[in-house]
C-alpha positions, 0 to 999 in steps of 0.5 A: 312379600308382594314384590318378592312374588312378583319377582317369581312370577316373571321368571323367565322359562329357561332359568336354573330355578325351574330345575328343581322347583315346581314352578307350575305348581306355584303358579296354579296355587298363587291363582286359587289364593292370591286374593287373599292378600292382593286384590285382582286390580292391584295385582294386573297393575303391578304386573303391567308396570314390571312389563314395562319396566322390562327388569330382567333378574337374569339378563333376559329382558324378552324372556321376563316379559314372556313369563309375565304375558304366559302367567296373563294367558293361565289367569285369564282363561282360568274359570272362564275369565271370571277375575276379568268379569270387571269391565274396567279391569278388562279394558285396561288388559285389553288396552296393554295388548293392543299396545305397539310393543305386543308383537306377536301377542295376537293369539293372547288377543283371540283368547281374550275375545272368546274368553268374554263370548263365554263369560256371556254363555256362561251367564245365560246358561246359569238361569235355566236348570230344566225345561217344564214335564209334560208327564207326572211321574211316580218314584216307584215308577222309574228305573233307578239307573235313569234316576241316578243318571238324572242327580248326577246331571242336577249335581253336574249343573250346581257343581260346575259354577262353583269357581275357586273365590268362592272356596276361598270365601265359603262361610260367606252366602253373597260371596259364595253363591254357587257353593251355597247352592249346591250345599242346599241342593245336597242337603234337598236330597238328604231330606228328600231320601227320608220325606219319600220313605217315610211318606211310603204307602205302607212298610213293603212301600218303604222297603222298595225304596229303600232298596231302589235308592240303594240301587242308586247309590252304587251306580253314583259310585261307579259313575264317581257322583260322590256328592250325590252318593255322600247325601243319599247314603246319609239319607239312608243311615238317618235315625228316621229311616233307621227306625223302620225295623219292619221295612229294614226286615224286608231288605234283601241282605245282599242290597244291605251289604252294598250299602254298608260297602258305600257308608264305609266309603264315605265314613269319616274314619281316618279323616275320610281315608277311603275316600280319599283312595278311592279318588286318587283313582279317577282319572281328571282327564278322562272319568266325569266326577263329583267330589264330596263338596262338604269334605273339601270345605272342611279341610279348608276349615282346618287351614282357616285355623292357622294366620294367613301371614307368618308374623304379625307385621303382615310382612311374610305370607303363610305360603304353607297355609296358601299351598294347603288351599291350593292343593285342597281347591285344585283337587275339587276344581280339576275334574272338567270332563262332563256327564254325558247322558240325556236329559229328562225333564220329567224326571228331573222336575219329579226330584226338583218339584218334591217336598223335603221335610227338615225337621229332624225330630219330626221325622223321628216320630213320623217314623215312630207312629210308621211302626206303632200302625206298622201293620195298618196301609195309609189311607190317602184322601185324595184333596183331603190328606194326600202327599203334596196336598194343595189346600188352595184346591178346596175340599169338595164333596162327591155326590156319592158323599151327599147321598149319604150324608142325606140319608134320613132327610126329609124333603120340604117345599116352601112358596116364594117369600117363604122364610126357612130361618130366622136370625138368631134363633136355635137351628139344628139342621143342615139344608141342600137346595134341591131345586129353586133359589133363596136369598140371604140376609143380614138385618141391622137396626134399620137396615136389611142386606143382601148377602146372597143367593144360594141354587140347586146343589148348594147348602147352608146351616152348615155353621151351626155344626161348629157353633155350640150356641147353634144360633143362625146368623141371617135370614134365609127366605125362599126367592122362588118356590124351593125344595130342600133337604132336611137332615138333623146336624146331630145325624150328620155328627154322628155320620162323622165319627163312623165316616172319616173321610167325609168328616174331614171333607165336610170340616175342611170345607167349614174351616176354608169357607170360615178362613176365607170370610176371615181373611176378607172381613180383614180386607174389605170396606164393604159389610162382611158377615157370617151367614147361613150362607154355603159358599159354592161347593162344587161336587167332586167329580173323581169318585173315591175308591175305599167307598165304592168298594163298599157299593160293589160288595153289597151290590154283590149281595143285593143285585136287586138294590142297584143305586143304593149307597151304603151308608153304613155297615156292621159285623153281626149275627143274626138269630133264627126262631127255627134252629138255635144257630147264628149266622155270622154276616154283615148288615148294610145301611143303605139310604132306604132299606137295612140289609142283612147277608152272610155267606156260611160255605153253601148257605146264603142269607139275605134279609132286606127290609125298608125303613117304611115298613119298620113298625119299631126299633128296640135294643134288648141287652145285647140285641138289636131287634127290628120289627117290620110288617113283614117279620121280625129280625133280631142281630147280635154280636156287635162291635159296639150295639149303642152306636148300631141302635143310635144311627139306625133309630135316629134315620129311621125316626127321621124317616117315617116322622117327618118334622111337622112344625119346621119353621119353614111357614109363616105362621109364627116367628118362633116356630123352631125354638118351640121345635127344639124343646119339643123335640125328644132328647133319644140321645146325647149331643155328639161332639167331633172336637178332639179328646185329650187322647188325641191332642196326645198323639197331634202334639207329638209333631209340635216344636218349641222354637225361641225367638228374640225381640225383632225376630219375624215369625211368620212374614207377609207373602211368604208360604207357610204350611204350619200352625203357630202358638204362642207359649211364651212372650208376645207378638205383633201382627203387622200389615205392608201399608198400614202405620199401626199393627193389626192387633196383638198376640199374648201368652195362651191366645189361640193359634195363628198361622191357620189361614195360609194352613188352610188356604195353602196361600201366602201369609196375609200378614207379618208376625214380629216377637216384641220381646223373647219369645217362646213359640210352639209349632206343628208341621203340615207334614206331620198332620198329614201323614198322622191323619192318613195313619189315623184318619178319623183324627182329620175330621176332629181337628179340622173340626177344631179349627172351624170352631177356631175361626168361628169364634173369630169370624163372630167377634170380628162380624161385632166390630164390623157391625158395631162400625157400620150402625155407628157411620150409619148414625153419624153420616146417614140418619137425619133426625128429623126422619126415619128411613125404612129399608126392607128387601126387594122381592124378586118380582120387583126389581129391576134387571140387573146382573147378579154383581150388582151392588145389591147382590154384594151386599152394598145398602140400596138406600141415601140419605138425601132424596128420598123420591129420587135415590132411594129404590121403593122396597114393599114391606115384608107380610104379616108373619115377620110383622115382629121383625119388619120395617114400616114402610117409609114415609116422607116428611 
């Protein structure tokens, strides 16, 4: 068959044959296909040989030899010479035409040349798509003509790589590089569609892009971008988006008419019939145009079912089959003419940097819950819940948030060397330096550690909020004169029901902080332990905008009360003695006063009384009734009266009952557990863990995903925005550079995953099935966009998760501590000696930067000469006489 073919090839351009015989055709055909029973090398050589051979089927020698160089000049030029990227192969070509018997065959030489200059072009164009953009753009923004122009320059730039080997190849990724590219960045836009409707602000949001997109699709269609169009229109009609009845409603008929018009075009009926017409009538020559990539690939498919050869003695090729592939790839590869509008970058990079959720099934219930809230706008958090969230940027508070969050404090003041907590004793409250500086420690048998040192805005106790024992895990002593905020953890919980975002922002900030101490507990040499400690948590600087309009209305009503924060508000009615009447209003809990304003057409209300001059707080029935000095003030009519009496009793009683007995003086060594069975139980402990009602509506966006024996879950260094739990199976957690794995993971363990969750950073560790394995996971875009529908579920969850990695962070801080005691043992401790260490006063130490060692927590003590290495270190005084160090002695 080979040689037959070869005949062909060289026949000379006068013959009788070409009358009657589209010999073109067969040439354009045999170069798309010939790979598939010839390989390139193979083929020039022959071609070389019959050349010189100078065999002549029809008595013209010259002629023969020209058909055979004009077939080189068509193979070498087509794509770009790619068949002639192989070096060896191209200096073999080369080395024919500079042969003496070539006269006249300079021109084919030049060809050659700039056919290689290209090849070099080609290749460094390939790594560039779009430079960077200066601006952030918003979709909603931008004119759905320009947006379509840029896809179809992005369709363009995948498009014209694409070679007609690779089409020959498609159901191999290392051979069909290109075409898998673009098969990708096809499916990116499908996905793309839905992820921006679905994470629309509210339906009205959803509807203007459904229509914007709409918009784009028939532009695509008058500019021929079929592919573009194909993904968009696909996008549209998914069973997500078609979900969206309330924003379909809102569409305007005629778009809903173009659309119908467009998936017409591109149905499948009839083996895509409309299609087909309708690119019949594009001018290759003239009009750009984008075929629909995934149409050609299946015709393809179909011809893959026949044999490439006639018999099976491999004899006679299927030319029938070969000339369906050539017809096929030659309609997709025949469009050259090149879009011609301008490129945006800012555009370009708003479509190629957005998110695309794949999930199919997730997006159902996205679109589910979008229309059981379908009358409730998202609420978005900025670094909280946000579209695009980077949970590597950490949660932080505003100071408008601390000024709440600390209505109801008490401000306390302590000397230095103070202790304001012990270890391992009950705490129940929750402290912000305002003013001076403590030290953390960590004490071990002999042995104190310095942890840290926390300053002004800074704030600690912070774990005991997710610890159930609510037992501290360090010793907190002043380092100079210090003055904190003292605010009961249940007062901060019950803050956190009522206020979602700043419940989400305080147990994000808990579970980052928890995350990051795992993760270097799992790393680091050093002693790394969980402490009292915060972190440092800078103050939000943008303020955020739902709160502030609360401020601006009470302002409104109380002009005179300008710099109070709200920290609550209720709707109620407050009774007159004088008339029987109710006026209906609104009261506000600022960080100082409870106020009360109704507005009933001319007649204007204002109470206001401080928490200072409440003499008492009673609840009758349905009542709320606050005597003051001044005057009574009864309000009813509220939503929930329980959760109006508990708040307001519990700030005010923290107010005009400053805690006497705190364990911030030096007196006893058990002061706060006294405190804590002496305190008046008013109310229940409040709980922000998730109710089973909740777990309902946080598993609807989980999947089971089965995975065999060697299969990886999650890999080391890879980016993974979900939570993972094991249902069924085991795995294996593994480590780059260490021989043993890090631990196991069996069937009900706890997730995994959370770390790179909450830190928005690559997995730390590689996750491997060692037999089948059945694993159930939750998407970060599910969470997020369930949490801006019901906002009070953020808080909850990242409340769970802390309490998740607590647990965690505990259990590892036993092993560290359980090493640590057993290597001071073994390698330190003399027995003839015993070795003291305490903690050096400020005044005492040396001057050294904050990153020395003491201030890494590394022990300032050797066990070899006492007078030389060991630092002298005064004994702490009387009052932790139980828990103090003598001092040391020598031998």
């Amino acid at each position: 068959s080979n040689l037959v073919i070869l005949q062909l090839l060289s026949i000379p351009q006068n013959a009788p044959i070409k009358m009657f015989w589209d010999y073109e055709k067969f040439v354009n055909d045999f170069l798309i296909v010939y790979r598939k029973f010839i390989r390139p090398s193979q083929l020039l050589e022959k071609l070389l040989e019959k050349y010189k051979l100078q065999h002549n089927i029809f008595g013209v020698d010259t002629l023969c030899r020209t058909s055979i160089l004009e077939f080189i000049r068509k193979w070498v030029n087509l794509d770009h010479g790619f068949d002639f990227y192989n070096k060896t192969r191209k200096k073999n070509l080369i080395n024919f035409l500079e042969r003496d018997d070539c006269d006249g065959l300079n021109i084919i030489k030049v060809d050659i040349l700039r056919d290689a200059v290209k090849i070099q072009k080609k290749k460094s164009e390939d790594d560039i798509l779009t430079s960077p953009g200066d601006i952030r753009l918003d979709l909603h923004e931008i004119d759905s003509i320009g947006l379509a122009n840029q896809l179809a320059l992005l369709e363009q730039h995948f498009f014209k790589n694409i070679n007609r080997y690779e089409f020959m190849n498609f159901n191999r990724k290392k051979k069909s590089v290109h075409i898998t590219r673009t098969m990708e960045h096809n499916n990116f836009i499908f996905n793309w569609v839905i992820t921006e409707i679905l994470k629309a602000e509210s339906s009205l949001a959803c509807s203007e892009l459904i229509t914007k997109f709409i918009i784009v699709t028939q532009h695509l269609d008058e500019i021929h971008c079929y592919n573009t169009l194909h993904a968009i229109c696909g996008g549209l009609n998914s069973l997500a988006v078609s979900r969206l009845h309330t924003a379909w409603g809102t569409v305007s008929k005629r778009y809903k008419d173009i659309l119908s018009k467009i998936t017409e075009l591109v149905n499948a009926h009839g083996r895509f019939k409309n299609y087909h017409q309708e690119l019949i009538k594009v001018n290759h020559n003239l009009d750009p145009c984008i075929p629909i990539l995934a149409i050609s690939i299946g015709d393809i498919t179909r011809w893959e079912e026949n044999s490439d050869y006639i018999d099976d003695s491999e004899d006679w090729i299927n030319w029938k089959k070969m000339k369906g592939y050539g017809s096929i790839i030659q309609g997709a590869l025949q469009y050259k003419v090149p879009y011609k509008f301008e490129p945006d970058d800012n555009i370009r990079k708003l479509i190629m940097e957005s998110e695309a959720w794949v999930d199919e099934n997730i997006c159902w219930e996205i679109a589910e819950l979008r229309e059981e809230f379908k009358d409730r706008k998202l609420k978005v958090y900025k670094g909280i819940n946000s579209n695009n969230i980077d949970h590597s940027i950490k949660a932080e508070l505003s100071e408008r948030d601390w000024r709440v969050i600390l209505t109801g404090s008490n401000l306390q003041k302590f000397k230095c060397d103070d202790i304001i907590l012990e270890e391992n004793v009950p705490n129940d409250f929750l402290y912000r330096i305002k003013s001076g500086r403590i030290r953390v420690e960590k004490q071990i048998d002999d042995k104190v550690v310095l942890i840290g040192v926390l300053g002004p805005g800074q704030f600690f106790g912070e774990i005991s909020l997710v610890r159930k024992s609510g037992l501290t895990t360090a010793w907190i002593i002043a380092d100079t004169d210090v003055e904190l905020y003292c605010i009961s953890i249940n007062l901060v919980l019950q803050l956190c029901q009522k206020k979602a975002r700043i419940s989400a922002t305080l147990n994000l900030m808990l579970a980052q902080k928890l995350a990051n101490m795992l993760k270097n507990s799992n790393s680091d040499k050093k002693f790394n332990q969980v402490s009292e400690n915060g972190l440092s948590h800078p103050i939000a600087k943008d303020p955020n905008e739902y709160e502030y309009d609360f401020d601006n209305k009470f302002t409104r009503f109380f002009p005179g009360l300008l710099g109070q924060v709200v920290v609550r508000e209720f709707s109620c009615q407050l009774k007159s003695r004088r008339k029987r009447l109710m006026n209906t209003g609104t009261m506000y809990m600022t960080q100082e006063y409870i106020c009360f304003a109704s507005n009933i057409f001319g007649s204007k209300t204002r109470e206001t009384i401080k928490y200072s001059d409440i003499v008492d707080i009673r609840r009758k029935k349905n009542v709320l009734v606050i005597i003051s000095n001044e005057k009574p003030l009864s309000l009813t009519a509220f939503h929930d009266i329980n959760d109006a009496f508990q708040i307001l009793f519990e700030v005010w009683n923290n107010q005009i009952k400053p805690i006497k007995s705190m364990p911030f003086r030096r007196g006893s060594t058990n002061n706060v557990k006294e405190i804590v069975t002496q305190e008046e139980e008013t109310f229940d402990h409040v709980s922000l863990s998730p109710t089973e009602k909740d777990w309902q509506e946080i598993l609807r966006g989980s999947r089971l995903v089965q995975y065999e024996k060697g299969d990886i879950v999650i890999e080391e260094g890879t980016t993974t925005k979900k939570l993972f739990q094991l249902v069924k199976g085991s795995c294996k957690i593994q480590k780059s550079g260490m021989q043993h794995p890090l631990g196991k993971i069996r069937e009900n363990d706890e997730i995994f995953g959370e770390i790179a969750y909450l830190e928005g950073g690559k997995a730390t560790a590689t996750v491997l099935a060692t037999k089948p394995t059945t694993i159930r996971i939750i998407e970060e875009y599910f969470l997020r966009i369930l949490f801006q529908i019901q906002p009070h579920l953020s808080g909850r969850f990242y409340h769970f998760l802390a309490e998740l990695l607590s647990r965690r962070v505990s259990d590892r801080e036993k092993i560290i501590t359980q090493r640590f005691q057993k290597s001071f043992i073994d390698g330190m401790v003399s027995p003839s000696r015993t070795h003291n260490i305490t903690s050096i006063r400020r005044k005492d130490r040396p001057n050294r930067s904050r990153s020395n060692e003491a201030f890494r927590g590394k022990l300032l003590f050797s066990g070899t000469n006492e007078t030389e290495n060991t630092e002298r270190i005064p004994k702490r005084k009387k009052s932790r006489k139980k828990y103090e160090i003598k001092k040391s002695r020598k031998n």
